[in-house]
C-alpha positions in Angstrom: 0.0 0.0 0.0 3.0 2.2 0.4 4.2 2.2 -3.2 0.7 3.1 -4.4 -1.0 5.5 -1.6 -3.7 6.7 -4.6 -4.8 2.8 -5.0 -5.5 2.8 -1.0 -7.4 6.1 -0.9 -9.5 4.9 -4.3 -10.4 1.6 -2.5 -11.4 3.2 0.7 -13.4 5.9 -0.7 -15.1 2.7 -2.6 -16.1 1.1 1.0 -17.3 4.1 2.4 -21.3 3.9 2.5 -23.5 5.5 -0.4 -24.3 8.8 0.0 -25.4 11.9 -1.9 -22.4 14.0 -3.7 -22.8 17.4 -3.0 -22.0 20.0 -6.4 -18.3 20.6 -4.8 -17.2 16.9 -4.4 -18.7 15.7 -7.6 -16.5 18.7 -9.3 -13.6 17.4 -7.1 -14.1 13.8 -8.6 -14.8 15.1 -11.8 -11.4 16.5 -12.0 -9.4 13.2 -12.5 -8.8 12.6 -15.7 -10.9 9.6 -17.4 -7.1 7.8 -18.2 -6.4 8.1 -14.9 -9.3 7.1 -12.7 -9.0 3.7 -15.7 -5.1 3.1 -14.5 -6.6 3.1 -10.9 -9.4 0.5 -11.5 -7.2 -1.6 -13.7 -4.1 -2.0 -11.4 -7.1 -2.5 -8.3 -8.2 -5.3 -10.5 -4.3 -7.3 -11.4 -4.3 -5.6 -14.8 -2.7 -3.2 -17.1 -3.8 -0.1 -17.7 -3.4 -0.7 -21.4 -5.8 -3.7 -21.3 -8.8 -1.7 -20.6 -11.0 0.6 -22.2 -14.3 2.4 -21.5 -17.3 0.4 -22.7 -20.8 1.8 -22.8 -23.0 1.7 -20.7 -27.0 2.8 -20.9 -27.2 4.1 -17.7 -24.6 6.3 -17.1 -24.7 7.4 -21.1 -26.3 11.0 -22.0 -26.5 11.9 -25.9 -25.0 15.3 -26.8 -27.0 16.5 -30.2 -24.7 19.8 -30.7 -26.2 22.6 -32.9 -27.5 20.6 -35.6 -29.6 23.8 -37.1 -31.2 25.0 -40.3 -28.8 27.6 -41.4 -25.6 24.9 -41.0 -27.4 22.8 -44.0 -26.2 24.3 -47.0 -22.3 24.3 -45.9 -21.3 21.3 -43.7 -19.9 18.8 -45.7 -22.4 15.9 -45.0 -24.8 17.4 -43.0 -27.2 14.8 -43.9 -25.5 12.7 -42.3 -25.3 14.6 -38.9 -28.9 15.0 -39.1 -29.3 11.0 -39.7 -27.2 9.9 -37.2 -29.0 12.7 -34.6 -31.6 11.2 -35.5 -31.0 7.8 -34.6 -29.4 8.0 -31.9 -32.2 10.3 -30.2 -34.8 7.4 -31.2 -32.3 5.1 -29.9 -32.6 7.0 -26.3 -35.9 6.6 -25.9 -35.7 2.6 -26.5 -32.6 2.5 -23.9 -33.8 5.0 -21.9 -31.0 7.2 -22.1 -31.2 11.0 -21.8 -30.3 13.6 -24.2 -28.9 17.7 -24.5 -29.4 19.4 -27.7 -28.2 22.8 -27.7 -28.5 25.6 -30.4 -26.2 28.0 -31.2 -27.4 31.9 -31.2 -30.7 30.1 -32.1 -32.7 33.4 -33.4 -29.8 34.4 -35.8 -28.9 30.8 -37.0 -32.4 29.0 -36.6 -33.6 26.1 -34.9 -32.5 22.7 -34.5 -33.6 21.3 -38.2 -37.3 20.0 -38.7 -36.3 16.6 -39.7 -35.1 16.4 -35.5 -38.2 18.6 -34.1 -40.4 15.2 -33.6 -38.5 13.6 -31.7 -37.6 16.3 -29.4 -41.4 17.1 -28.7 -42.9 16.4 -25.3 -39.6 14.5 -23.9 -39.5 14.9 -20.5 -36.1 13.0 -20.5 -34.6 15.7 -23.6 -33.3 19.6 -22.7 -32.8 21.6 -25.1 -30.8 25.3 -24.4 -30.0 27.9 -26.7 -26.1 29.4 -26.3 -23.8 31.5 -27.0 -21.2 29.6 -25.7 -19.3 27.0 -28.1 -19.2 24.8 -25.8 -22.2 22.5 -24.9 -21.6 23.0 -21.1 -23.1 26.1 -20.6 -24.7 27.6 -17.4 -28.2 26.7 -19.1 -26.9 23.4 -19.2 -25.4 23.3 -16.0 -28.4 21.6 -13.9 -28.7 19.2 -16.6 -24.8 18.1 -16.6 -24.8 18.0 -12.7 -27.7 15.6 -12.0 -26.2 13.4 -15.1 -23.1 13.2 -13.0 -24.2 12.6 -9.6 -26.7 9.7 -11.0 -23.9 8.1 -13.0 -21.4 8.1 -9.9 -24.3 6.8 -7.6 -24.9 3.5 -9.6 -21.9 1.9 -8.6 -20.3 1.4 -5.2 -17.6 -0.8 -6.3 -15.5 1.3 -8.6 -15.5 4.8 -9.7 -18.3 5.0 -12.5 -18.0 8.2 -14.6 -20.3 9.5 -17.0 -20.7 8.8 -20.3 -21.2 11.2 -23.4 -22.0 10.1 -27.1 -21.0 13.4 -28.6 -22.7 13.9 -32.6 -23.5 17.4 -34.4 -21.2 20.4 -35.7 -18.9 21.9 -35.8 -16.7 19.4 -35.6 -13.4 21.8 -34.6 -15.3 24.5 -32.9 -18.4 23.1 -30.7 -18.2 19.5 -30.5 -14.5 20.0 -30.2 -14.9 22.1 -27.0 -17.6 20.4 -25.6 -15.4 17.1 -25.4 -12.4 18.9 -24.1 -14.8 20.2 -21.3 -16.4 17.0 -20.8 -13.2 15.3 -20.2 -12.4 17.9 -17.3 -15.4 17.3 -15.7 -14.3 14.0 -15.3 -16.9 11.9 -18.2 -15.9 9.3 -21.0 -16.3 10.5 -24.5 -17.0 9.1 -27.3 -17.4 11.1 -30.7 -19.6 9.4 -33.3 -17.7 9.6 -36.2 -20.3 9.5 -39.0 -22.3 12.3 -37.2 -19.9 14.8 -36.5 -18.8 17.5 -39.7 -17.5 20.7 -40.0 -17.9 23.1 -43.4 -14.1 21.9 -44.5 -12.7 18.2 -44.3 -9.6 19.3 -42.9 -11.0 20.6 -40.0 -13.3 17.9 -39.3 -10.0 15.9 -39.6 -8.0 17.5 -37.6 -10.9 17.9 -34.5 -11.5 13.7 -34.7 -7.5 13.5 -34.5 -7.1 15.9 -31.0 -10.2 14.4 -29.7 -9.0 11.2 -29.7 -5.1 12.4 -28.1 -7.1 13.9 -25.5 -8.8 10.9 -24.6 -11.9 10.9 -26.6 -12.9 7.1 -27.9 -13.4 7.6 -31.2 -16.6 5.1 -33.0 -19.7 5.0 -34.9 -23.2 5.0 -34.2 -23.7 1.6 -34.6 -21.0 0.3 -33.1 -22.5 2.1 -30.3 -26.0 0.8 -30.0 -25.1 -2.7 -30.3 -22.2 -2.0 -27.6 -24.7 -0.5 -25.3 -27.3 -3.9 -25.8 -24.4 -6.2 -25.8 -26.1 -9.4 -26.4 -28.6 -10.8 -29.2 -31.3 -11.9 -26.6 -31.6 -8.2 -25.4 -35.1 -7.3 -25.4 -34.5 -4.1 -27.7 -32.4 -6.3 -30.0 -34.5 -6.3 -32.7 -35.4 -3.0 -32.7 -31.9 -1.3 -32.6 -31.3 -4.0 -35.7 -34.1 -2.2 -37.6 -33.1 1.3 -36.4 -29.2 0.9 -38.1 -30.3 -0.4 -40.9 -32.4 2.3 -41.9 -31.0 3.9 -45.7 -28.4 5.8 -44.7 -27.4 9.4 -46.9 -25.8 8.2 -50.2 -22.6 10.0 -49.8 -21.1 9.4 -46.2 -18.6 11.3 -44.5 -14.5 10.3 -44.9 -13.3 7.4 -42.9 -11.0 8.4 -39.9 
């Protein structure tokens, strides 16, 4: 216990009793890094580091749909394909009961979150959505939102640190969704950018965001690989309908590969 004095606090903060997380010591949790807190867990459990990676799970997962508006449309490359993988992934929430943020940026100057999305939005108790300003997602409209996502996801388990989970998807992909994972990650969540919804108006940029976000500690993957990750076996009982759900026609030009 000497040679690793962080191991011995981790496991006796694990044996300590359930109890509510005031906003000041989920922030202080929050604050080590996703790598680190998996180092922790993996040498508690006889293992290397390197051998483990953050899998999803439904319950601590939140969907981030970020500024997928009407005025983006005519210049990010592939928006149809942000707006189709929105899309299934907020239908996808409701069947795995898994909450969602959408945020709009400067919505009266840039519009809306796009039509095809508005059904789907509509009378969800379990779906916020906040205008900004801010490129970030986590925004102090937001902040209510992010906090009771955290404190639910780090009350489910009593075992091991459980940290929150984003599945990040919109635009820009070097600007908003960008930031928002960088600020994510500081707050102490796993994130995971869904490749073949995230754009930006050029490639290059979109290419160079998916490249830093996955240094930073972003786990980089797909909507599909996703949902069946999350269900994890064929005899779940929302098998067959996540099956129908990806293989809905996807747009006929989809965006570059990683």
């Amino acid at each position: 216990w000497l040679r690793f004095p962080g191991l011995a606090m981790a496991l006796a903060r694990c044996a300590q009793p359930r109890a509510a997380f005031s906003s000041a010591t989920i922030q202080k949790r929050a604050r080590v890094s996703s790598p680190a807190r998996r180092t922790t867990v993996a040498m508690a459990a006889g293992s290397s580091p390197e051998n483990t990676a953050p899998r999803l799970d439904p319950a601590r997962a939140t969907l981030f749909v970020c500024d997928v508006q009407e005025k983006f449309a005519p210049v990010i490359h592939g928006f149809d394909n942000c707006v189709y993988v929105a899309s299934a992934m907020l239908r996808a929430s409701e069947l795995l009961e898994f909450q969602a943020l959408v945020t709009e940026q400067v919505p009266d100057k840039l519009g809306k979150t796009v039509d095809a999305l508005q059904p789907l939005l509509a009378e969800r108790k379990d779906v916020l959505v906040v205008g900004k300003t801010k490129f970030s997602m986590c925004t102090e409209g937001a902040a209510a939102f992010l906090y009771t996502r955290e404190k639910a996801a780090f009350l489910e388990s009593r075992e091991t640190p459980a940290p929150p989970q984003a599945l990040l998807v919109g635009l820009e992909a070097h600007v908003c969704v960008a930031q928002t994972a960088f600020d994510l990650l500081d707050r102490g969540w796993e994130v995971f950018v869904l490749v073949d919804g995230v754009s930006s108006i050029r490639v290059g940029d979109r290419a160079a965001a998916l490249r830093r976000m996955e240094q930073s500690g972003c786990a980089l993957t797909t909507s599909e690989a996703a949902l069946f990750e999350m269900i994890g076996d064929a005899t779940h009982l929302k098998f067959r309908d996540v099956s129908k759900l990806v293989r809905e026609p996807r747009p006929e030009t989809p965006l570059p590969s990683v």
